[in-house]
N, C-alpha and C positions, 0 to 999 in steps of 0.2 A: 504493500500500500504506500511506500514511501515515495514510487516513483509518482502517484498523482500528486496532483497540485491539491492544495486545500482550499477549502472554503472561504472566502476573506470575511474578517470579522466584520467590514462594514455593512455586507448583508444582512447580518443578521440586525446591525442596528436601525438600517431602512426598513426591517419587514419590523422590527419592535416598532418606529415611527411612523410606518403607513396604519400599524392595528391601531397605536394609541388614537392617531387622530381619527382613523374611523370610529373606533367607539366612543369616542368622545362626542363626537357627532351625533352616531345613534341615540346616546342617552339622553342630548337635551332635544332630539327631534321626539321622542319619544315620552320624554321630561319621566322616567322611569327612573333614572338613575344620573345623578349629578355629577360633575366634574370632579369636584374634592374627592368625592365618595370614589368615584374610579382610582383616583392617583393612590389614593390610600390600599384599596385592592392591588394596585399592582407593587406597588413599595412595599406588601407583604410579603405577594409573591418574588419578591426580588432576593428578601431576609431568608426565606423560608427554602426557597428552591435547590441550594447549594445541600444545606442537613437533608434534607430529605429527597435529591440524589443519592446521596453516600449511601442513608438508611435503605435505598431502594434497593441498592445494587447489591448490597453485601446482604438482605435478607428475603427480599424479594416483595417486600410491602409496604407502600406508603405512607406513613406515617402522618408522617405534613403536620399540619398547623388548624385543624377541623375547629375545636373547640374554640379556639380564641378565636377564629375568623367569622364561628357563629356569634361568639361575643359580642366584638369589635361589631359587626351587622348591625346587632338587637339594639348596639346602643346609637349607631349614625340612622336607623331605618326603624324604627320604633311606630310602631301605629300603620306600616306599609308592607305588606305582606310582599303583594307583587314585588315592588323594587326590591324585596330581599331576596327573591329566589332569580330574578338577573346579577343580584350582588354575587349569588353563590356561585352562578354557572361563571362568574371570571374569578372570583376566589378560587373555591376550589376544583373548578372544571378547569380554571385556567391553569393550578398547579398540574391537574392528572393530565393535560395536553403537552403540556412540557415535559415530562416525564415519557411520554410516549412517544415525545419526537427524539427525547435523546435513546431511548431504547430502540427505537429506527433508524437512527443513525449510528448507531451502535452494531445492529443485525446487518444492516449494509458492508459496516465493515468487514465482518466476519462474513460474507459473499464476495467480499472482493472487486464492490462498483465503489467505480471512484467517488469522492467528497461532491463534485460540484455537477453530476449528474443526478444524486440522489437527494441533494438538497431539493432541486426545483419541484420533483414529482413527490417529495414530504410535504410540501406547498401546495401544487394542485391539487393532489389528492384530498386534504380534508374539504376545498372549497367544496370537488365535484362529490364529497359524502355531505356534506351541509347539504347540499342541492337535494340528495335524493335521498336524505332522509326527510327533507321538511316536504317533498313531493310525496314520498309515500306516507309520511302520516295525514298526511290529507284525504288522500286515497281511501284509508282504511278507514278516517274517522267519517268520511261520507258513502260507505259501502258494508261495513259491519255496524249493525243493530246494537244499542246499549255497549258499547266498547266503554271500558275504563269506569264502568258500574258496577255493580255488585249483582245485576241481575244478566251479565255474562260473565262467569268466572273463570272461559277458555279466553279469556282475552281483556285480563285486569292490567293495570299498570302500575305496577308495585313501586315500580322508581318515580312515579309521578307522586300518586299519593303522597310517600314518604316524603319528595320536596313539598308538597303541598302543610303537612302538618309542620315542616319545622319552620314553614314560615308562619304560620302560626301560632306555632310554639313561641318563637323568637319574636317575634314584633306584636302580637294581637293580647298574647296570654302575658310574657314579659318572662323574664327570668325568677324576679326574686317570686313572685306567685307560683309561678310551679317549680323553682326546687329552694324555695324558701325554706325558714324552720320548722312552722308550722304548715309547710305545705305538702301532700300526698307523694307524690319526689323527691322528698327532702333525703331520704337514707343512697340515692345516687350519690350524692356527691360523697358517700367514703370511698367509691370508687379512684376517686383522685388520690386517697392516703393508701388505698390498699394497693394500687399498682408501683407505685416509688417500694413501697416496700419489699410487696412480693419479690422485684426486679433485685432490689438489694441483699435476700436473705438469696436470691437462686446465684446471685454473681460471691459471695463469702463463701456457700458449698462447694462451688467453684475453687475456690483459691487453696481451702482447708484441704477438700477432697479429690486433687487431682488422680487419685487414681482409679477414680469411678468415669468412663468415661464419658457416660448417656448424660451426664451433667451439663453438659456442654451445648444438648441439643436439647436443653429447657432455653425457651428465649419468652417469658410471659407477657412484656409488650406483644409479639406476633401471636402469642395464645389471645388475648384479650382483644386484640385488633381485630382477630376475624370474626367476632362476636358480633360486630356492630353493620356488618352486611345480613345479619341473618334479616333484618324487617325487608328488606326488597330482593331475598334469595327466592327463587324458588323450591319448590318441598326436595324435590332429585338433587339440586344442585350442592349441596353441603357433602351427602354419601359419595357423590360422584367423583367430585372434587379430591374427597379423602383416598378413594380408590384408585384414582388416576395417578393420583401423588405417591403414594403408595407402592404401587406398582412398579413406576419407572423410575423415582427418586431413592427407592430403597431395595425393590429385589432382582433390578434391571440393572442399575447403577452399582448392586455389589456384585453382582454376578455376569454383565457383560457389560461391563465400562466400556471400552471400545465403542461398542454397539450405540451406547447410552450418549458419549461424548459425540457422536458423528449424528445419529437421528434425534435424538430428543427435540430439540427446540425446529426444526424441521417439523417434526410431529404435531409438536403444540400449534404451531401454526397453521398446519394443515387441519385441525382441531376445530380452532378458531373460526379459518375459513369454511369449512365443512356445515356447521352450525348455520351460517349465514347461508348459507348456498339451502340448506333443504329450509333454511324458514321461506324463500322466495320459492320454493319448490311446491311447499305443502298449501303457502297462499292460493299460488294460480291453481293450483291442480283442486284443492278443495273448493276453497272461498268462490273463486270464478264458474266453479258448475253447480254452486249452490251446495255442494255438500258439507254435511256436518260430520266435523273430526271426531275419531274412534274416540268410545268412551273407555278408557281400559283404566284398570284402576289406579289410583292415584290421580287422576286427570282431574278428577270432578272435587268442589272443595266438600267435602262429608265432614266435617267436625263442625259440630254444631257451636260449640264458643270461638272459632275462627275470627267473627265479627265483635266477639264480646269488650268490653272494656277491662281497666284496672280491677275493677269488684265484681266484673264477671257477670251484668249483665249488657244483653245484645239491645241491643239500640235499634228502633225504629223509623223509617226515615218516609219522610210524604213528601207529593209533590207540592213545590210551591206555587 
């Protein structure tokens, strides 16, 4: 790779200059989202993006800066739900997009295309996914009946939802009201004392007990971290996930490292892409002839507290 030329850094500061001034634009065309309020979203991500590269790369999850970034929102976007969840898609959608370009420019190199070829098509390509993703959510939300309702449960929107309550949460409900002292969330925030901790008593076993070696592969930020994907996971995806990992990260990777070194990440990606490919597959072929997808079990939501709240009763809902 050394004979390509690189990438010059001023690119990168023309495409940082071309986003700022567009978004800057968008949000007072939009009056969504203010100026101050942007600079400060991105002066986080400026702080933040360096640690949690490092964090990304050496454990494979990103950590980032969630909680102060909902924070920091709740307290510049107080009483405005919407402009919080634009806050959020350049807070933290904006960290996990950077993250994602440097992991593809990262895969690039390990393919052996040069720097200033696969910079440009890391560029086109999210515009021409912008494009056809907000094409086909249009698509689907003018062509499937009750989508992102409760009264189609093959076609909920769990990532939506979930942005919809923390904006919410965050600007409508407020902070000190739901994890106040007296208030029904109040026992979350030991989570903040038990995680320092936990982290501190697993890194001391560590030190005392290096001849234990499994010690090593307690890491309880990444235990604790993938907790917080479970409200927008689907029911398969946790087992899957453990399975997949499983499999090639521990009985593939001791037993044909070679194998494991040359396909795996090949594999994931072919994974990745795979998924995509048969969601557009099952669309046309079902949705487009009017037919309705296999009920096999697991598909349909059967738990009847699924909907229910904190105290465990299900909530009623009417038209208005």
């Amino acid at each position: 790779m050394s004979h390509y030329a690189e990438v010059p850094e001023f690119w990168y500061y023309i495409l940082f200059v071309v986003s700022l001034i567009l978004s800057t634009i968008n949000g007072y065309h939009t009056e969504l989202l203010s100026g101050h309020v942007l600079l400060i979203t991105m002066t986080l991500n400026i702080i933040f993006i360096v640690p949690n590269a490092i964090i990304m790369a050496t454990t494979g999850f990103p950590i980032g800066s969630i909680i102060l970034s909902y924070v920091i929102g709740s307290l510049l976007l107080a009483g405005n739900p919407l402009s919080f969840t634009i806050y959020e898609a350049y807070s933290i959608g904006g960290q996990n997009k950077i993250l994602i370009f440097l992991i593809l420019l990262k895969t690039a190199h390990y393919m052996k295309i040069p720097p200033r070829i696969s910079f440009p098509f890391l560029i086109i390509c999210p515009i021409i996914a912008s494009i056809v993703s907000y094409t086909t959510a249009i698509y689907l939300f003018n062509h499937i009946p009750n989508i992102c309702t409760r009264q189609n449960p093959q076609w909920r929107c769990l990532a939506t939802e979930t942005s919809y309550s923390l904006s919410v949460i965050w600007t409508l409900i407020g902070v000190v009201r739901l994890f106040g002292p007296k208030s029904m969330y109040s026992s979350v925030l030991y989570g903040l004392i038990i995680g320092p901790i936990l982290t501190i008593i697993s890194w001391f076993l560590c030190k005392k007990l290096p001849h234990i070696k499994w010690l090593v592969l307690i890491n309880f930020p990444i235990i604790l971290l993938a907790v917080h994907a479970l409200p927008t996971a689907p029911t398969a995806e946790y087992p899957s996930w453990f399975l997949v990992g499983f499999i090639f990260n521990y009985v593939i990777y001791r037993h044909a490292h070679g194998w494991w070194k040359k396909y795996a990440y090949i594999f994931s990606a072919a994974m990745n892409c795979g998924v995509a490919v048969c969601g557009i597959l099952i669309t046309f072929a079902f949705q487009n002839n009017h037919i309705s997808f296999p009920q096999w079990w697991g598909t349909k939501d059967v738990c009847p507290l699924s909907g229910a709240n904190y105290s465990g009763v299900i909530p009623t809902y009417h038209d208005l």
